[in-house]
C-alpha positions in Angstrom: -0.9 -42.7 -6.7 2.0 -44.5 -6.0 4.0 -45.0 -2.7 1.9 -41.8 -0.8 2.9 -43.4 2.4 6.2 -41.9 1.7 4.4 -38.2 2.2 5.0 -39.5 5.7 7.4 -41.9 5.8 10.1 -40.5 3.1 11.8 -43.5 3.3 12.2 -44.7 0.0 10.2 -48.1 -0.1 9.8 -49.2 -4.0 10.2 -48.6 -6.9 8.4 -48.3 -10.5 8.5 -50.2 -13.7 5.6 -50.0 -17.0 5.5 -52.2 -19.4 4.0 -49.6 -21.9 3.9 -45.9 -22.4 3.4 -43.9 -19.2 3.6 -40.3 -18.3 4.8 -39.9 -14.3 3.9 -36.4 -12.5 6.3 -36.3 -9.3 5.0 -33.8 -6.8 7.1 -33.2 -3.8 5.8 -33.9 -0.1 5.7 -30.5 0.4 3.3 -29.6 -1.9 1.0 -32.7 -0.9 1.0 -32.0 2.9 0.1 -28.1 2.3 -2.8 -29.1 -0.2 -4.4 -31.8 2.3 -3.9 -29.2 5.4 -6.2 -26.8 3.7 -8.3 -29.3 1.8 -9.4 -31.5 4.1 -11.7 -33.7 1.6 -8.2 -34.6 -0.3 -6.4 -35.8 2.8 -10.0 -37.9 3.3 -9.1 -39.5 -0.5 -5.4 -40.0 -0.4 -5.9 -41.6 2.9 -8.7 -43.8 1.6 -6.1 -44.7 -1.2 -3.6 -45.5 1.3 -6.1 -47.8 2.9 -6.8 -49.3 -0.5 -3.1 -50.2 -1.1 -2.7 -51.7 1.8 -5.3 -54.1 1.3 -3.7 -54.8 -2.4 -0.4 -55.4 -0.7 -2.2 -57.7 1.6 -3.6 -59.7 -1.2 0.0 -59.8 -2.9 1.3 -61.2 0.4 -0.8 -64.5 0.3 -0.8 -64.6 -3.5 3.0 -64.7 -3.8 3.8 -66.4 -0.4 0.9 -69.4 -0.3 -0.9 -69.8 -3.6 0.2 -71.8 -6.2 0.6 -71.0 -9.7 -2.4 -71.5 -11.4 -4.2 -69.2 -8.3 -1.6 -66.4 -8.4 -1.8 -66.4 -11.8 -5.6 -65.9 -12.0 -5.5 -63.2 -9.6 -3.2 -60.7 -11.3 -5.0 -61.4 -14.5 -8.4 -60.1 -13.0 -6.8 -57.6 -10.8 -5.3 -56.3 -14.4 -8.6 -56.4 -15.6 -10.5 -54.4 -13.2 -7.8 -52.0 -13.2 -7.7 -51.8 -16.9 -11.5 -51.3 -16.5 -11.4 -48.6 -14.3 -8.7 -46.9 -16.6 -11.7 -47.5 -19.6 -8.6 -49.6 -21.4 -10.5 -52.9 -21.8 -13.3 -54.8 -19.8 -12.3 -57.1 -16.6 -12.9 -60.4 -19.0 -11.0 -58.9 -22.2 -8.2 -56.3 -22.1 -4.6 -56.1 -23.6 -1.7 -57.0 -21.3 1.3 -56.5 -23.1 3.5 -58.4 -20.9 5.8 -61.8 -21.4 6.3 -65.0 -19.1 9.3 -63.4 -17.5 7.2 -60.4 -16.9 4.7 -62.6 -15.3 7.3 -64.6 -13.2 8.6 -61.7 -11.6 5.1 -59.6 -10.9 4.1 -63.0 -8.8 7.2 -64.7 -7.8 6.9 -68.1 -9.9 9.6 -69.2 -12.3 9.4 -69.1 -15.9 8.6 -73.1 -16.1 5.7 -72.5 -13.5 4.1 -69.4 -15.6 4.5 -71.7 -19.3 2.7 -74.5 -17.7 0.0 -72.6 -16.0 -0.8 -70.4 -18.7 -0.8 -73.6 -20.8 -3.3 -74.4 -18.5 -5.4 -71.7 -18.5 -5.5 -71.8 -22.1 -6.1 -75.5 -22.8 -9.2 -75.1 -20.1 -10.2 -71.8 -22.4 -9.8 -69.6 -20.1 -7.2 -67.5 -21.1 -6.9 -66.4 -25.2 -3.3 -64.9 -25.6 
């Protein structure tokens, strides 16, 4: 789920973008608090999904802020996989990530010349098939 804090917090904190096909189900806050007040084994999963974001964002915060390129680059391609794992869209070592440098530079915070040369990297070192 994305941005559930704001069931709490309506605040409007980010926004969305895909880079492929995607269906989006908006429920309203109302409907979420009066589902998790009389199902408390809900509130019990969207707050462990709360909890699980956080920790994300955490990891974003020292991949963008203090790694360098090659290390931030390496962690969004196997948080990508697990996630496309988990969505039974790939494996974490071999999935499709239709996404270009720019893409890349902007989900991590390098610039494009810093993406080309790591992923040049990466694939020179075989560890990266594009």
């Amino acid at each position: 789920m994305i941005d559930l804090t704001s069931v709490v917090s309506p605040k409007v904190g980010c926004g969305i973008t895909v880079l492929s096909d995607a269906t989006v189900l908006r429920i309203p806050h109302i409907q979420i608090r009066q589902i998790v007040a009389q199902y408390l084994g809900i509130a019990a999963a969207f707050w462990r999904d709360s909890v699980a974001d956080g920790s994300i964002l955490l990891g974003w915060v020292v991949n963008v802020g203090r790694r360098d390129a090659l290390p931030c680059l390496c962690h969004l391609f196997c948080e990508m996989g697990i996630r496309s794992e988990l969505a039974g869209l790939g494996d974490r070592t071999f999935y499709n990530l239709p996404i270009v440098e720019n893409d890349l530079g902007d989900a991590t915070g390098l610039t494009g010349v810093h993406v080309n040369r790591a992923m040049k990297k990466l694939q020179d070192g075989s560890i990266l098939e594009t």
